[in-house]
C-alpha positions as CSV (number, residue, x, y, z in Angstrom):
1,X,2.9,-22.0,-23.3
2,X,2.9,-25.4,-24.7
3,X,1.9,-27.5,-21.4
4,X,4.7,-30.3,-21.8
5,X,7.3,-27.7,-22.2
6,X,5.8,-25.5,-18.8
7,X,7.9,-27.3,-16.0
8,X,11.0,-28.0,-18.3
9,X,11.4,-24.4,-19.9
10,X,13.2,-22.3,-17.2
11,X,15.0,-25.2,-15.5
12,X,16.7,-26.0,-18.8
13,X,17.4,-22.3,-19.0
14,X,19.0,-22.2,-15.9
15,X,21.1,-25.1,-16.3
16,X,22.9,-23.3,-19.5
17,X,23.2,-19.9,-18.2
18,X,26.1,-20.8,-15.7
19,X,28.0,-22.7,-17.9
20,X,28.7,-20.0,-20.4
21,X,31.9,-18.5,-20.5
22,X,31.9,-14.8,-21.5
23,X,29.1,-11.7,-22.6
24,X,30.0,-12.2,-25.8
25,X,29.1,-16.4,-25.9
26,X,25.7,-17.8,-26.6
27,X,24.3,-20.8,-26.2
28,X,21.5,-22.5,-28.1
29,X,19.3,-24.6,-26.2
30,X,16.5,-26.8,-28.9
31,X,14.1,-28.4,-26.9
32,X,11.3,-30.6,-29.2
33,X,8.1,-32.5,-28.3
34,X,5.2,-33.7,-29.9
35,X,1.9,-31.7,-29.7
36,X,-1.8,-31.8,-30.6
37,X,-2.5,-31.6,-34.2
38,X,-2.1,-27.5,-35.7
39,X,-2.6,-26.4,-39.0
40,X,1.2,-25.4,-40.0
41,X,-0.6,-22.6,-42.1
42,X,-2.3,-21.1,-38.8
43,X,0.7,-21.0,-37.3
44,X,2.7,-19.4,-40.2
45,X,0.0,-16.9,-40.7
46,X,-0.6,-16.3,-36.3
47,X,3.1,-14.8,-37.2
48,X,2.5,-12.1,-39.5
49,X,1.7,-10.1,-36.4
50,X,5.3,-10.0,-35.0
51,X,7.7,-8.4,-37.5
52,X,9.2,-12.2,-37.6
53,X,10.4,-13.3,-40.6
54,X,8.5,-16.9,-41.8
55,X,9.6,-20.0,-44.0
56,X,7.5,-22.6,-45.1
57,X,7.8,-25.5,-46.6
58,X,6.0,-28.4,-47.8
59,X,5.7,-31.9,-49.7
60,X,2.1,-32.7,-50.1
61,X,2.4,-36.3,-51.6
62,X,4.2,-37.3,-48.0
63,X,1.9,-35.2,-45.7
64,X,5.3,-33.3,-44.7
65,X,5.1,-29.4,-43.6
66,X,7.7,-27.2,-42.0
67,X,6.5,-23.5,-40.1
68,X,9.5,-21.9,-39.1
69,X,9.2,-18.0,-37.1
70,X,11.9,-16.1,-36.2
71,X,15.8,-16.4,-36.3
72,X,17.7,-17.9,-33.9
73,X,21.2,-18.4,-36.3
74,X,22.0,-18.0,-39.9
75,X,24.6,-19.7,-41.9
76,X,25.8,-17.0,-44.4
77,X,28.3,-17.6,-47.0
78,X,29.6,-15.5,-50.5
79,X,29.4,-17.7,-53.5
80,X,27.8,-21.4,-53.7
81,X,27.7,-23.1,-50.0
82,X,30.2,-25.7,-50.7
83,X,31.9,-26.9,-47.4
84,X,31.9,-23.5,-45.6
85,X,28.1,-23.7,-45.2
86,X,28.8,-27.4,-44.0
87,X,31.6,-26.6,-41.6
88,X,29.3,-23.3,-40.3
89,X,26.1,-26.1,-39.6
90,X,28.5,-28.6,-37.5
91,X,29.4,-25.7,-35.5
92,X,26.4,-25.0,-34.8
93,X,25.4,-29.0,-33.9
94,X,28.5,-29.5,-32.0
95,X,27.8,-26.7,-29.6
96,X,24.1,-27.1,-29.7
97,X,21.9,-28.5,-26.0
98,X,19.5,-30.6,-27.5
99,X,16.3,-32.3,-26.2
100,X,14.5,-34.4,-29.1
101,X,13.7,-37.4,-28.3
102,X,11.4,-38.2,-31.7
103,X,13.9,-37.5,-34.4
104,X,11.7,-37.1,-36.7
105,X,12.9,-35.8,-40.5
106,X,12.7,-31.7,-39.9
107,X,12.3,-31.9,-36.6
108,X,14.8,-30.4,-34.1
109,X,17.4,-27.9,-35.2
110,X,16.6,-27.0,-38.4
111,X,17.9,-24.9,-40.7
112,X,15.9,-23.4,-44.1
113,X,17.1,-21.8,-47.1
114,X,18.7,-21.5,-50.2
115,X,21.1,-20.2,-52.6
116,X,21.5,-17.8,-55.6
117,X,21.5,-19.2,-59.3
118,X,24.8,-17.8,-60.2
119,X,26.8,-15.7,-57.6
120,X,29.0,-14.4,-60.7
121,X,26.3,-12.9,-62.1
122,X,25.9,-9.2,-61.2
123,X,23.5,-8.1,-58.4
124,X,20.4,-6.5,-58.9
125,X,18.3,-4.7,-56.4
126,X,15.3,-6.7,-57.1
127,X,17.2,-9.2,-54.5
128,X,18.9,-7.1,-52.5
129,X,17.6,-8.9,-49.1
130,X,18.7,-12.0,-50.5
131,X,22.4,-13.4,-49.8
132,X,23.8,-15.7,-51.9
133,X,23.6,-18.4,-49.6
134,X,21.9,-18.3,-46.2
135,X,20.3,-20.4,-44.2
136,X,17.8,-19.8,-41.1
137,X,17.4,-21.6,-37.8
138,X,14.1,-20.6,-37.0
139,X,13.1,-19.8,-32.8
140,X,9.8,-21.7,-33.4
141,X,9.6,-24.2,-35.8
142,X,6.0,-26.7,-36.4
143,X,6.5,-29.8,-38.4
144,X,4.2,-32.1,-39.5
145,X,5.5,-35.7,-40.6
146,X,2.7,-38.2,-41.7
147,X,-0.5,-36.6,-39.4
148,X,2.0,-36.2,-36.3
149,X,2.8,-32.5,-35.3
150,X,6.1,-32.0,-33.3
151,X,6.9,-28.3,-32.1
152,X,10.3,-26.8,-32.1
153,X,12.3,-24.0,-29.6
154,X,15.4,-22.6,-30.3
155,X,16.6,-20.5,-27.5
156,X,19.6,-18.7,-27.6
157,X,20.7,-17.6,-24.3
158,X,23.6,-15.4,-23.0
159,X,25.4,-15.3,-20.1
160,X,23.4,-12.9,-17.9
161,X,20.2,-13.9,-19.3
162,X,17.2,-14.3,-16.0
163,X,15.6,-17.4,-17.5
164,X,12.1,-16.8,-15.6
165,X,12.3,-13.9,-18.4
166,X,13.4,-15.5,-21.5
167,X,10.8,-18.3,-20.8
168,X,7.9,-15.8,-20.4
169,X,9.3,-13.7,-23.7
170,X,8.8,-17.4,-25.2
171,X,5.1,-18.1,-23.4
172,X,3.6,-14.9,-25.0
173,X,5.2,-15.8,-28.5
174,X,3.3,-19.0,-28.3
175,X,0.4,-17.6,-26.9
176,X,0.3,-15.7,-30.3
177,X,1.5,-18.7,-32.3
178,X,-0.6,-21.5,-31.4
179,X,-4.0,-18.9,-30.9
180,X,-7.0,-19.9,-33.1
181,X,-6.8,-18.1,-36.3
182,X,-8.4,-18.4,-39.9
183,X,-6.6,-17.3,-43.1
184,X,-8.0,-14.2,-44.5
185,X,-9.4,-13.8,-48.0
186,X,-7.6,-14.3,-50.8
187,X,-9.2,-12.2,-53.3
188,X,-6.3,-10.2,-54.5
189,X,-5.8,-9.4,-58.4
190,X,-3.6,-7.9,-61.3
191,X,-4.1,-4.5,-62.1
192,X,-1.0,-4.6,-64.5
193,X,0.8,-7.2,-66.2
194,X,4.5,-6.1,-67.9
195,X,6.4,-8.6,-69.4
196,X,10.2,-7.4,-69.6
197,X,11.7,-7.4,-73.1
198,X,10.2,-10.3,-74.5
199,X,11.4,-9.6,-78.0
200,X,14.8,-9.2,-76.7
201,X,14.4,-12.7,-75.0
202,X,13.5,-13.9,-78.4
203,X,16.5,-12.5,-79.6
204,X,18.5,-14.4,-77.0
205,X,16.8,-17.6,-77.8
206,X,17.8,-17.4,-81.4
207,X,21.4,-16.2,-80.5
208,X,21.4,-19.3,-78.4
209,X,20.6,-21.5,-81.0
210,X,23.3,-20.1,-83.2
211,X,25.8,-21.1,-80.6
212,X,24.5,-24.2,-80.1
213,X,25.2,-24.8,-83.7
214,X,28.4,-23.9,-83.8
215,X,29.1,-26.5,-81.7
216,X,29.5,-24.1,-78.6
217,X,26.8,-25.6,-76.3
218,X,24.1,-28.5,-76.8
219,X,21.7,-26.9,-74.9
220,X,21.0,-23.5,-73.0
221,X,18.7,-22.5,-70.5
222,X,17.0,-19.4,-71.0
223,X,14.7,-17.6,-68.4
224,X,12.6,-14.3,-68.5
225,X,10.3,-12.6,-66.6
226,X,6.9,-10.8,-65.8
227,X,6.3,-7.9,-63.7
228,X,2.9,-7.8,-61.9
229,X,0.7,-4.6,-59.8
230,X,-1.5,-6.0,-57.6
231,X,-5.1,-4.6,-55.8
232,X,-3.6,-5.2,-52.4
233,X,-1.0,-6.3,-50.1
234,X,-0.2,-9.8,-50.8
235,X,-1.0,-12.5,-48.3
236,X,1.5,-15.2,-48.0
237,X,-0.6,-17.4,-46.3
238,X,-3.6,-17.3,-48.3
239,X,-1.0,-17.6,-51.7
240,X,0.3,-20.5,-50.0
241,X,-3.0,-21.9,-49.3
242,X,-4.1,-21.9,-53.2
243,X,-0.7,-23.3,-53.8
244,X,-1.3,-26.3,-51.9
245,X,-5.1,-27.0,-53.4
246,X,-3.8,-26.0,-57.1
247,X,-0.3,-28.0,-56.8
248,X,-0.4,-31.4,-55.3
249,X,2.4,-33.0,-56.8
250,X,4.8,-29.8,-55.8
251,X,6.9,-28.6,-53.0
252,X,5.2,-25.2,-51.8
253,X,7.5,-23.0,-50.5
254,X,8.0,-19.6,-48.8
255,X,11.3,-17.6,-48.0
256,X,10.4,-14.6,-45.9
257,X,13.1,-11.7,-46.3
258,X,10.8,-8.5,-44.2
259,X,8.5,-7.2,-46.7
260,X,10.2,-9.5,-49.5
261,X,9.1,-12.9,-50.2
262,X,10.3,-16.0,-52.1
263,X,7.0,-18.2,-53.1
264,X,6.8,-21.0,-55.2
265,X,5.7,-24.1,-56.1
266,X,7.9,-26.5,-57.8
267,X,7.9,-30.0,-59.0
268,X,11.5,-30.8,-59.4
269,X,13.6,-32.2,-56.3
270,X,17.4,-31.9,-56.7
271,X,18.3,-34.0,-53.6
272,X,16.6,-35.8,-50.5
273,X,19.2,-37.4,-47.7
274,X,17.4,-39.7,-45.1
275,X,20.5,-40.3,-43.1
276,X,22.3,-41.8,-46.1
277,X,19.9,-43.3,-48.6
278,X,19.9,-40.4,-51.5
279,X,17.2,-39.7,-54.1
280,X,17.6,-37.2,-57.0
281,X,15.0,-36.6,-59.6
282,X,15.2,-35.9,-63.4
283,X,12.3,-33.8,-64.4
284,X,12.8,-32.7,-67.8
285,X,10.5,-32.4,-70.8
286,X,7.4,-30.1,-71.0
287,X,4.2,-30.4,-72.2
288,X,0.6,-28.8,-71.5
289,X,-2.4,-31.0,-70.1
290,X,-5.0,-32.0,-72.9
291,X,-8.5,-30.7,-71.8
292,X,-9.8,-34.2,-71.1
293,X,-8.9,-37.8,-70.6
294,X,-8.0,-38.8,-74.3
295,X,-6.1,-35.5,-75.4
296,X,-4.3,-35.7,-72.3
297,X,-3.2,-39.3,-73.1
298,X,-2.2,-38.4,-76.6
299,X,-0.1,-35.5,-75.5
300,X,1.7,-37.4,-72.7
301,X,1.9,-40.0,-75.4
302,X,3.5,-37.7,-78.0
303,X,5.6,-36.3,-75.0
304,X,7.5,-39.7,-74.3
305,X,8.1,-39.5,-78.1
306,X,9.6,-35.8,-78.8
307,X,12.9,-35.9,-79.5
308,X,13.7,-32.7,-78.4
309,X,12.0,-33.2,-75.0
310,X,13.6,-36.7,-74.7
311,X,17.0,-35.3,-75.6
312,X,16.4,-32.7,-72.7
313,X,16.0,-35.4,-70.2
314,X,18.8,-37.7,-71.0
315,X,21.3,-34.4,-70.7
316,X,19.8,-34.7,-67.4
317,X,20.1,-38.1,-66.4
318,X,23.8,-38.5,-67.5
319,X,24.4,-35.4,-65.5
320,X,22.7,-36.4,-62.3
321,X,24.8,-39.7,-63.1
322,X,28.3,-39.0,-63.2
323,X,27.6,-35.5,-61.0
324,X,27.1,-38.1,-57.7
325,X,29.1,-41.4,-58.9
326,X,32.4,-40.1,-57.1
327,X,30.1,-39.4,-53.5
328,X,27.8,-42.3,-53.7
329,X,27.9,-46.3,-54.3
330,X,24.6,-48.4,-55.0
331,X,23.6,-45.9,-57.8
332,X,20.0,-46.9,-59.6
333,X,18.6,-45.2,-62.7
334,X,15.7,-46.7,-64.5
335,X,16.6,-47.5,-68.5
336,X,12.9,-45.0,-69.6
337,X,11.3,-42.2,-68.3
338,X,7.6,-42.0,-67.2
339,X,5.0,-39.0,-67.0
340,X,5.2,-36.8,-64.1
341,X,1.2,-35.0,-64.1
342,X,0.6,-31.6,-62.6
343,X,-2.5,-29.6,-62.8
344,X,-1.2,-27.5,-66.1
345,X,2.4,-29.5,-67.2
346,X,2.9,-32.5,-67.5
347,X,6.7,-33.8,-67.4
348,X,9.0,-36.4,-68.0
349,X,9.7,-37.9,-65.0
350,X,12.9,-40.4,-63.8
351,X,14.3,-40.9,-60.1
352,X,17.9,-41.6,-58.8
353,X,18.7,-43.6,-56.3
354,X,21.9,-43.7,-54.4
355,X,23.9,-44.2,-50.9
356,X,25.9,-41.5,-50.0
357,X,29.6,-42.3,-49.0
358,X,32.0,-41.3,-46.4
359,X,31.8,-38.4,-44.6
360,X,29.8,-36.5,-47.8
361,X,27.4,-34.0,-47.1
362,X,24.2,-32.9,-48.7
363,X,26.0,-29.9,-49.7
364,X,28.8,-31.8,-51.6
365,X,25.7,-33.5,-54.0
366,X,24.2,-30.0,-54.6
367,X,27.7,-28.2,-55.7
368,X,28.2,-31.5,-58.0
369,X,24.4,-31.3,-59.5
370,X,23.7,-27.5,-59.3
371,X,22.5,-26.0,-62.0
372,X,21.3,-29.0,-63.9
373,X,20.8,-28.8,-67.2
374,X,17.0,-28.5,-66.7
375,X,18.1,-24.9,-65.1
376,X,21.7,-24.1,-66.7
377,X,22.2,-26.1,-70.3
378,X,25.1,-28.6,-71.1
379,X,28.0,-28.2,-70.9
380,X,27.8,-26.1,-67.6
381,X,30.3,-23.9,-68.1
382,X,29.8,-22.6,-71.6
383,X,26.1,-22.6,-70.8
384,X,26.3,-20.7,-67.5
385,X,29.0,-18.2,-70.0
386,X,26.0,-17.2,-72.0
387,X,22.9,-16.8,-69.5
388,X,26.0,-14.7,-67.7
389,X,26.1,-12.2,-70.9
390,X,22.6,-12.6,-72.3
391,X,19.9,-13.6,-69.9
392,X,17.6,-10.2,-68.8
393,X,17.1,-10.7,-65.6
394,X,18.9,-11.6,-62.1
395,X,17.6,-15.0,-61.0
396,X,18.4,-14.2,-57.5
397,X,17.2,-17.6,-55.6
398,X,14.8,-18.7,-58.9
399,X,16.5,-21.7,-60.7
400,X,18.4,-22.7,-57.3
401,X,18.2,-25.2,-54.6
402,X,16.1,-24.1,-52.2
403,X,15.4,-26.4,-48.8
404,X,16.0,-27.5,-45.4
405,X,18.7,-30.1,-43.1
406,X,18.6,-31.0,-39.7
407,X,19.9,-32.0,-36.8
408,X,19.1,-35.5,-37.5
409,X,21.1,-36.2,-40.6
410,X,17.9,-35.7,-43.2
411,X,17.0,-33.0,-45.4
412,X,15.7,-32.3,-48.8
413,X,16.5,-29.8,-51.6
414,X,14.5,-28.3,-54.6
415,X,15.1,-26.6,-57.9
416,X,13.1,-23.2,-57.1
417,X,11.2,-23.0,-60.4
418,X,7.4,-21.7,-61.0
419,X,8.3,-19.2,-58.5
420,X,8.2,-15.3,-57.5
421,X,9.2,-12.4,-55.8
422,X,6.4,-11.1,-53.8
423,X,7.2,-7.5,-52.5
424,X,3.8,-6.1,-50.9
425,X,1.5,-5.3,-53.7
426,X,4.2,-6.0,-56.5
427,X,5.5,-9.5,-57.8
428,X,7.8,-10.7,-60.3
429,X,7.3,-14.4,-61.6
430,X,10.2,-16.5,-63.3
431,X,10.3,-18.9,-66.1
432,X,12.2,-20.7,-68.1
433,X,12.5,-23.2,-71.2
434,X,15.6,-25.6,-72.4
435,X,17.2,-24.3,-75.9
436,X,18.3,-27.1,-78.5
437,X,19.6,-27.3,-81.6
438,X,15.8,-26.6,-83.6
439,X,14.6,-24.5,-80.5
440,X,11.7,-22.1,-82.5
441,X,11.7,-18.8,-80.3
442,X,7.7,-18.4,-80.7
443,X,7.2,-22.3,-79.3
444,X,9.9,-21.3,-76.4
445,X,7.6,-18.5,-75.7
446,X,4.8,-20.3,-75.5
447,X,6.3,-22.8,-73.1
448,X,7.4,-20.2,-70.6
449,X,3.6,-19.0,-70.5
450,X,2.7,-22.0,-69.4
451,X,5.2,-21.9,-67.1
452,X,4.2,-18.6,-65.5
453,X,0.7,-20.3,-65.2
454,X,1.1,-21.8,-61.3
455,X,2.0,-18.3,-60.0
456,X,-0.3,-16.3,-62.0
457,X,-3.2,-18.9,-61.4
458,X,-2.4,-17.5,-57.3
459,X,-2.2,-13.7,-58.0
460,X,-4.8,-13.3,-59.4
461,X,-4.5,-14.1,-63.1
């Protein structure tokens, strides 16, 4: 048991148990203090021991990490989140006991998660444990904000409950939790690589690029995908780990659904609230890293040139622009974009700013800006019409905001991309590449095997 929370626990406990009213009533009860500095990916992987499902999340450049174990709630919905996920997270805060003194961005109540690309699109098994919106409040939850670690419990007691037991169920979770541990090897590798039907996504590409002449679309987002056999078991941890030494300008992050798991590392943020100062990014535009210095000067040179690739990122801009001007005031865009470097892509790279009005949620920005057409084409509609009736694959979660809010009025939101399914000693990886007017299938190829390159680069490839 975490020493601070030792004479607080059961008293808290017992406080709550009287006051609610029926068997069938629960009360949560989050209780938050700081603690001595933990490795958050010790105590993800001190987890895999109790049949707890995990999430993880991180931001590297801001030394920000989020460990979450268990399941306390969950905020399911059908369709995108829209206000019923909002309405189902007040609830949830209204009713909520909670003891944080720090608030400190992801600490507190918590909840993780994300949404489906395109709930119209028919279901696959491939994401069967998967909703098409849910969101986890983890039991035990470790941030890490800027070198300080802050630890998390959400109890959720009922009216019966002996709190001298629920306490001591919690000591010999932590016990486990916050025991020293190392990650274990992460030697795992591809015994067979299939990609599905890449002809046939060839195919689409071309058939896109007939409708986009026509006048139908101006651009459509096509996505495909690889199907891996692995040597072993895959550990989450030790994928993680690599992710964070290989990906340093990404958000790492895991969704743990039992033996299923959402992994990925992606560079494109779709929204961050900090009370209510918004940023939103534009990350459109490809390119591959030169091999030293000077090539990778001229590419990113020729990069902030192409007019296919600068055409790619305005759609986005405008987008992002007139998706958040009815929900925000103070909005900033910079006139150019600049270079956005990762370890195998480099990107074209522009950041909105923005003050969220009213009573606007988080969730209101990402139903106005989801998919972007980094993810879906433009116009949405007619775009979103033809990955519906052509794309090969269910996206599931890939392609969609994935993330985290809290009690404290923050929270941040991705675009799940350079990502995969892991499913024990199987994987599938995503990727995907914007199709234009003069889109050349084999060069669209290309770009999406650059794409799969993060994930494989972890598995083994």
């Amino acid at each position: 048991m975490i020493e601070i929370l030792e004479e607080q626990l059961e008293k808290i406990i017992d406080e709550a148990i009287p006051n609610i009213n029926s068997a069938d009533d629960t009360q949560l009860i989050s209780i938050t203090k700081p603690v001595k500095n933990i490795n958050p990916l010790h105590f993800f992987h001190a987890a895999s021991s109790t049949g707890k499902d995990r999430v993880f999340w991180s931001s590297t450049q801001e030394d920000f990490f989020i460990a979450g174990i268990g399941n306390t709630a969950q905020l399911r919905v059908e369709g995108l989140p829209s206000q019923e996920v909002e309405k189902k997270w007040r609830a949830i805060l209204d009713k909520a006991i909670i003891y944080n003194d720090n608030k400190v961005p992801g600490a507190g109540i918590v909840a993780l998660g994300g949404i489906s690309f395109d709930p119209k699109k028919e279901r696959t098994p491939l994401w069967e444990n998967f909703n098409d919106s849910e969101f986890t409040v983890p039991e035990f939850l470790l941030t890490q904000n800027n070198g300080a670690n802050y630890y998390t419990v959400n109890i959720l007691v009922r009216k019966g409950d002996i709190a001298e037991q629920v306490a001591n169920e919690i000591r010999g979770m932590e016990e486990i939790l916050f025991s020293d541990t190392t990650l274990p090897s992460t030697d795992v590798a591809i015994l067979n690589r299939y990609e599905v039907a890449p002809e046939k996504w060839k195919e689409s590409v071309e058939l896109a690029t007939r409708e986009i002449d026509k006048g139908k679309a101006s651009k459509i987002v096509l996505a495909r995908e690889i199907r891996l056999k692995l040597n072993k078991s895959v550990n989450i941890a030790s994928v993680l780990e690599k992710l964070l030494h290989t990906q340093p300008n990404s958000y790492i992050f895991a969704f743990e659904k039992g033996k299923d798991c959402f992994v990925g590392a992606t560079p494109e943020r779709l929204v961050r609230l900090d009370k209510r100062k918004l940023l939103s990014t534009c990350l459109a535009g490809t390119a591959p890293r030169g091999k030293n210095k000077e090539e990778d000067r001229e590419i990113s040179k020729s990069l902030l040139h192409d007019e296919k690739n600068r055409q790619e990122h305005e759609f986005v801009v405008q987008m992002i622009k007139q998706a958040i001007s009815h929900y925000c005031k103070d909005i900033n865009i910079p006139e150019k974009p600049v270079i956005y470097p990762l370890k195998n892509l480099q990107h074209l790279y522009t950041p909105v700013t923005a003050t969220l009005l009213g009573d606007y949620s988080i969730f209101d920005i990402i139903e106005q800006l989801h998919p972007t057409p980094a993810l879906g084409g433009t116009p949405r509609e007619e775009s979103l019409a033809f990955i519906r009736e052509n794309e090969l694959l269910d996206r599931g979660w890939y392609g969609a905001p994935v993330g985290w809010l809290d009690s404290n009025g923050s929270g941040e939101f991705a675009v799940a991309i350079r990502s995969g399914l892991i499913q024990d000693d199987e994987a599938s990886l995503f990727a995907g590449c914007g199709v234009v007017k003069n889109s050349d299938p084999e060069k669209e190829y290309e770009e999406t095997n650059i794409k799969f390159l993060p994930m494989l680069s972890v598995l083994g490839g």
